[in-house]
N, C-alpha and C positions, 0 to 999 in steps of 0.2 A: 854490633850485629846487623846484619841487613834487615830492612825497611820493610820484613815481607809480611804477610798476614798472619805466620805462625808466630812470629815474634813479637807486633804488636800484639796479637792477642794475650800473649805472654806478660806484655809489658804490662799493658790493663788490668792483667793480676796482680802484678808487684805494686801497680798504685794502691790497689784498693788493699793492698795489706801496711801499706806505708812506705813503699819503698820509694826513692827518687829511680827517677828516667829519664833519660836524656832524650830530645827528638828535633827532629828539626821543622821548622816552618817556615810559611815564604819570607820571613826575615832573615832570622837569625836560629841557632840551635835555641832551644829552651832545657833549662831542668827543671823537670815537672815532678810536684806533687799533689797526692790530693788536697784539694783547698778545701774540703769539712774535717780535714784530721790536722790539728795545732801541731802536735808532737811531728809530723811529718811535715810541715811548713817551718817549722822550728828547725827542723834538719835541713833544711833548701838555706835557709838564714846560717846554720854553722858550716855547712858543705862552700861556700862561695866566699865566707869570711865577711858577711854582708852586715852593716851598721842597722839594724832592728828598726828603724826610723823610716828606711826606705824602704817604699811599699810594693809590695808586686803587683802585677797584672792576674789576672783568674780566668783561664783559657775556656770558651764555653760554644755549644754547635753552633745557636743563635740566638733569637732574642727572646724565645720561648723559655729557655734554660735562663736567659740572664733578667727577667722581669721579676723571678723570685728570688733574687741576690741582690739588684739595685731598684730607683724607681727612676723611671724613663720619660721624659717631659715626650711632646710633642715634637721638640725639637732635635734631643736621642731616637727618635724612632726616624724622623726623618735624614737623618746622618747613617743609621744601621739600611736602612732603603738603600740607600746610594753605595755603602763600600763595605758592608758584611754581606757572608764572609769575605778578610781581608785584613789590612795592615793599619785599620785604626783601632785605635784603644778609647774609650769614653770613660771618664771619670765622674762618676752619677752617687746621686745621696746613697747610702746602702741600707736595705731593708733590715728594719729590727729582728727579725722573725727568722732571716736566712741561716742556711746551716754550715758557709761560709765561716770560718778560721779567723776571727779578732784579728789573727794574726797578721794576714794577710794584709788589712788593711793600717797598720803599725800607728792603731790607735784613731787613727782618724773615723769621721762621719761618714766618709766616700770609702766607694769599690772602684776599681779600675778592670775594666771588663772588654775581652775583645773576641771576636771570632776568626780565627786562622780560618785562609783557603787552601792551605796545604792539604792533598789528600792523606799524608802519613800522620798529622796533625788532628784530622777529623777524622779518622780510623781510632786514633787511640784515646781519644773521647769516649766514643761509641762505645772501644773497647772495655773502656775504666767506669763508663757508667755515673761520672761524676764533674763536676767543673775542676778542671788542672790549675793550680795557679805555678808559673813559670816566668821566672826573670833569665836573661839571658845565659847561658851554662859558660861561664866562664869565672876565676876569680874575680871578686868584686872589685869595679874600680878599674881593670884589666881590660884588651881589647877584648870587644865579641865574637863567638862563635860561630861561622859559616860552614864550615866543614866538619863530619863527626872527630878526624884526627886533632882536630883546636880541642876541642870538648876534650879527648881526653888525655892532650897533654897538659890541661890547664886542671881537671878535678879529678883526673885518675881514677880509683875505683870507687870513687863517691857516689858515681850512679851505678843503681844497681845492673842497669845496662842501659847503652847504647845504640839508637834506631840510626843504624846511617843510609840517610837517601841520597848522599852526595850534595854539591855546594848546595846550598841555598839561594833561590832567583834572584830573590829581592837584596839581600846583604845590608840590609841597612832598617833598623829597629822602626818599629809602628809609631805613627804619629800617635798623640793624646792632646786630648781634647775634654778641659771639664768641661763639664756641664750642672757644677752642683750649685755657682749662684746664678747672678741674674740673668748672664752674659756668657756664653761660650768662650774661654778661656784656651789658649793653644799653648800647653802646657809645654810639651816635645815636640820640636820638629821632627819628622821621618817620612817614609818611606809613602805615604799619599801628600801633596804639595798642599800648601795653605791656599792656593791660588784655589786647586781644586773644590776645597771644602769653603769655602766663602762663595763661591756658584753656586751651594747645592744651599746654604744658611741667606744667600742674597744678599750678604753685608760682609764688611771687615771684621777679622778674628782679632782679640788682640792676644796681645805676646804672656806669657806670663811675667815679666821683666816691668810691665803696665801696669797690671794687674793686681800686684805684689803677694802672688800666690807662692808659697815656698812648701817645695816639698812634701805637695799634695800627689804625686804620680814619680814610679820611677823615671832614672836618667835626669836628673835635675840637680845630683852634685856635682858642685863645680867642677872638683877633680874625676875624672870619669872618662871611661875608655880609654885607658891610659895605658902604651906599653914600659918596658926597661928604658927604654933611651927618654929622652930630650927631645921636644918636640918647638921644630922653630919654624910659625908660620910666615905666608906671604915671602917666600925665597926666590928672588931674582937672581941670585948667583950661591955659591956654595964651596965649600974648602975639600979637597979628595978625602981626610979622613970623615965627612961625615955623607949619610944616605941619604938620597933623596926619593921622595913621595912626587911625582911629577902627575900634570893633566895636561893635554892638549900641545900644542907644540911648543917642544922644549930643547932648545940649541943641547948639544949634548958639550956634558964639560968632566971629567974627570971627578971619581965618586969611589965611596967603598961600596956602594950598591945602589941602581936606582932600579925603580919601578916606575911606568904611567900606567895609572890607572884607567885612563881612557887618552890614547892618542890623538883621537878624532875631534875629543870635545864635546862627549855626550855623556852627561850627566846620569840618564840610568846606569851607563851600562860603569862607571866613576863610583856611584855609590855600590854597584853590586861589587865590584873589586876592594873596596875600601878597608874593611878592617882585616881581609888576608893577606893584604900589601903590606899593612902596618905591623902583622903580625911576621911579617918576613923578613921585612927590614930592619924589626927590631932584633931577628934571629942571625941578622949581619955582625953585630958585632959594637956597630956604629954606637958612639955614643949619644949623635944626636940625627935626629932626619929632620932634614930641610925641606918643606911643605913647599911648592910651587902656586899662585894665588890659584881659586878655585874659583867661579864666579858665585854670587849670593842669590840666586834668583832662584824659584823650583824645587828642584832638588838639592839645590845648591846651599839650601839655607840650612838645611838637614845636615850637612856633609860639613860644611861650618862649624857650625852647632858642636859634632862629635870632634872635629879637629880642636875646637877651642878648648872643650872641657879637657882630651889627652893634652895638650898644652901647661894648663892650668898648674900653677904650683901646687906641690905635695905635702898635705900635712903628714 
């Protein structure tokens, strides 16, 4: 359904009775439910086919709304200053008290909390009256959703509707960031650089990989953002029955499909293309896509990041 005001407002009411809804923000689509109703967080976990373990995000205006769900060091409040609303996620101790869904946090002592700058996003907050918790609206495991057409070729009538604002800016999921021990932890690379967020912290993040944080914040299984095909990175050449994923200049050489993602060699505009290239060229046919190197730097680490886990073998 379009993005318009009669519809979010609509949609506000199908949260607050339990329903999932799909919407998009400047990442990625989300399927949204209310995060104080289990039974409807329970259904976002059977809707996506999602392993119960892996925790969602709890979508909220600002930091007025998330002070009663987590507890915010000095160091969260200076991270929400700089890029809420927006594309990072914090992962903060979670408040005993809050009326936040166990669920949500799949057992753990942490909430994972962000503020979308999407205006369709922050309309159906408003609308719903409640904090959203929403993982990406697509099978779990499965590439992400940019477009509301991904959304609903991938969960059908599992939401009770969809907001479509058309692609999504950003196309590429929020960074996370705990913040629950001593040391800010850079849980997910995405859509704000590490570079960024160690300017605004004045020191190095480290990786979770350092850290040996597991599976405190979604996007941290191995296997993950994965389409049908086979995914072969770092491709300097390639055979015609398989597709290629290209960036930047690329001799053309006979293919069952290629896309670049960015021909110029810019990294925004690489991650924003990135998982509906994937989702097209898995829609080729091909049985495997041939990934062209990407550089690791920026955005690039993000973009890495999501190509290694679609890589990653399948349990």
């Amino acid at each position: 359904m379009p993005a318009n005001a009669e519809w979010i407002e609509e949609a506000g009411g199908l949260l607050r009775s339990g329903a999932l809804v799909a919407f998009p923000t400047e990442t990625v689509y989300g399927l949204g439910a209310d995060a104080t109703n289990g039974e409807a967080v329970a259904r976002v976990f059977a809707a996506k086919g999602r392993p119960s373990f892996n925790p969602l995000i709890v979508h909220v205006l600002g930091l007025e709304q998330a002070v009663i769900i987590g507890s915010f060091s000095a160091t969260a409040r200076r991270l929400t200053e700089a890029f809420w609303p927006g594309p990072l996620t914090l992962v903060v101790p979670r408040i005993e008290t809050t009326d936040v869904s166990e669920l949500v946090s799949a057992g753990l002592p942490t909430v994972a909390l962000r503020s979308p700058d999407h205006p369709v996003a922050r309309q159906l907050l408003k609308a719903a009256q409640r904090p959203i918790a929403a993982p990406s609206a697509n099978r779990s495991g499965h590439v992400s959703a940019t477009r509301a057409e991904h959304v609903a070729a991938d969960l059908g009538d599992r939401a009770a509707v969809i907001l479509d604002a058309g692609q999504t800016p950003r196309g590429l999921e929020s960074t996370v960031v705990s913040l629950a021990g001593a040391a800010p932890v850079l849980l997910r690379p995405g859509a704000i650089s590490a570079d960024a967020i160690e300017k605004v912290l004045g020191e190095k993040i480290a990786r979770a990989s350092e850290s040996g944080e597991h599976l405190t914040s979604p996007g941290q299984l191995r296997s993950h953002y994965a389409p049908n095909s086979r995914i072969r990175l770092n491709a300097t050449a390639w055979e015609p029955h398989e597709a290629v994923l290209a960036f930047g200049a690329v001799e053309e050489h006979p293919s069952k499909a290629t896309i670049n993602i960015s021909p110029s060699g810019d990294l925004i505009e690489a991650a924003a293309n990135l998982f509906a290239a994937l989702r097209k060229l898995d829609g080729s046919g091909a049985a495997t896509i041939a990934v062209t190197p990407i550089p690791a730097h920026g955005l690039g680490e993000a973009i890495n990041d999501r190509l290694a886990r679609a890589a990653a073998p399948r349990d």
